[in-house]
N, C-alpha and C positions, 0 to 999 in steps of 0.2 A: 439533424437531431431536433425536429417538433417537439414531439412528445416532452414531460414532465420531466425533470432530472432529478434522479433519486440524491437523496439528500438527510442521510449520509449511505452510499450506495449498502445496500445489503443485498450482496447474491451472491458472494460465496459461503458454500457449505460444503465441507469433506468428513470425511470418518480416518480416523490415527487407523493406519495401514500397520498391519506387521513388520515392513520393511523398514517403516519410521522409528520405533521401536529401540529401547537399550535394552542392558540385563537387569534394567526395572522394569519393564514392562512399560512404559511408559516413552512421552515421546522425546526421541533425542533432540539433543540443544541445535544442533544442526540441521535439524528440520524443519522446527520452529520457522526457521529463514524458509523453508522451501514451501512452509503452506503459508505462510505472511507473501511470500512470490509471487506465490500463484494466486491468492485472492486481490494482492497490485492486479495483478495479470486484467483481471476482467474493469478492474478500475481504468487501464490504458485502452483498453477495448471500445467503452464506451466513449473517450476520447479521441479513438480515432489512431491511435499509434499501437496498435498491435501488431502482431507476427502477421497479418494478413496485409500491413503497411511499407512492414518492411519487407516484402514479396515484392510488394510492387512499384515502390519506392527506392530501395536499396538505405533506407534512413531506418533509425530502430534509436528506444530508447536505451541506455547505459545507465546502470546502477552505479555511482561513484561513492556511494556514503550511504551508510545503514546504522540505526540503532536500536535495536531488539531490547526487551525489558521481559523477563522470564517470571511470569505470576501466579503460576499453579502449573500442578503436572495435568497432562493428559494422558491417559491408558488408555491401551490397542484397544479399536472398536468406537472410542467415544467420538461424539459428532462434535466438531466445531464449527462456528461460524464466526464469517469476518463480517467490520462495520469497517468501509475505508472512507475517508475525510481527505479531500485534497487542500491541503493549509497555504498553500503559495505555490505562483506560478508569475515566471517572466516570459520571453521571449524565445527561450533557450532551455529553460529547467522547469522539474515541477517538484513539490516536497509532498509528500504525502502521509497521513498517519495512518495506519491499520491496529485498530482493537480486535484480538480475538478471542471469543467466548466458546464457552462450552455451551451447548444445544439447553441446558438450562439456567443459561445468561450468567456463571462466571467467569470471570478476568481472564486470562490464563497468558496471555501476551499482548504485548505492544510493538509495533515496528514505525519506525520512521524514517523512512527513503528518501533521499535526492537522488532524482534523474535524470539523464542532460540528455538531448536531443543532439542525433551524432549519423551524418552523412558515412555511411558505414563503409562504403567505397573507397574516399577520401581519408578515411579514420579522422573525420575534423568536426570538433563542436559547431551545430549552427544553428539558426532561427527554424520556427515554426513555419511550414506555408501558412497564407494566410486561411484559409477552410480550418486548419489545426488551431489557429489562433482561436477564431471567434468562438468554437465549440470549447475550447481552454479557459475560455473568458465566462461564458454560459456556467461551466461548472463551477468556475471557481467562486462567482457570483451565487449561485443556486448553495453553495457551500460557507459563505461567508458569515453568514448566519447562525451559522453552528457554534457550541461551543466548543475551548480548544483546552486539552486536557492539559493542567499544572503541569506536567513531567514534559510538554512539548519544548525542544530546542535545547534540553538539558544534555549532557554528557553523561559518563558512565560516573556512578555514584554523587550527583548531582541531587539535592535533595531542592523542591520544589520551595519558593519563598512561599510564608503562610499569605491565607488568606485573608483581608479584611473581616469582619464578624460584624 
């Protein structure tokens, strides 16, 4: 990984499927998770532990902890797009936050993942090889920098301490 590291990654983009859908028209709360998944997805990609990792590795990242924050609806057809932030990473896990907007940049969710790095064979928590390390360190260094939204590390109904003024 030469190149630049996007910071804070923008490259996913989907459209609210019919399938996603309730009897609102709108996207269900459950799905919410599945396109906050899938724009993770391209965030672990660029990391190096994606579905193409654990092909040839037999190691895959595991989702142990998620917190979704639901901030506007989305209706079938609308486009959204993710901004994902990788906020910490050790040896073994990485946390990440995804904002996702609607195609004319409002709120509409928050997701916040922990994910462990897991010998999928063994079914057993372990370290990073080291190639996964140093590109882990690259992002999260290239990420450091960002800011990190009030509501990060809170729980459900957790209201954010104020700001200084």
């Amino acid at each position: 990984m030469a190149e630049r590291v996007p910071a804070p990654l923008r490259a996913y983009r989907t459209t609210v499927r019919p399938e996603w859908t309730d009897y609102n028209g709108h996207l269900n709360d459950g799905c919410y998770a599945v396109v906050l998944s899938e724009a993770n997805e391209l965030l672990l990609e660029l990391l190096g532990v994606s579905a193409e990792y654990r092909r040839t590795t037999g190691r895959a990242m595991f989702t142990v902890e998620a917190h979704l924050r639901f901030l506007a609806e989305a209706a079938q057809g609308e486009v959204l797009e993710a901004e994902s932030l990788l906020v910490d990473a050790d040896t073994k896990r990485l946390r990440v936050h995804t904002l996702l907007r609607s195609a004319a940049g409002r709120p509409v969710a928050t997701g916040e993942h922990l994910y462990l790095h897991v010998d999928a064979d063994q079914g057993q928590v372990e370290g990073f090889p080291p190639a996964v390390q140093r590109v882990v360190a690259r992002v999260l260094a290239a990420h450091a920098g960002l800011e990190r939204p009030a509501h990060l590390g809170l729980g459900v109904g957790a209201r954010p301490a104020p700001r200084p003024v």
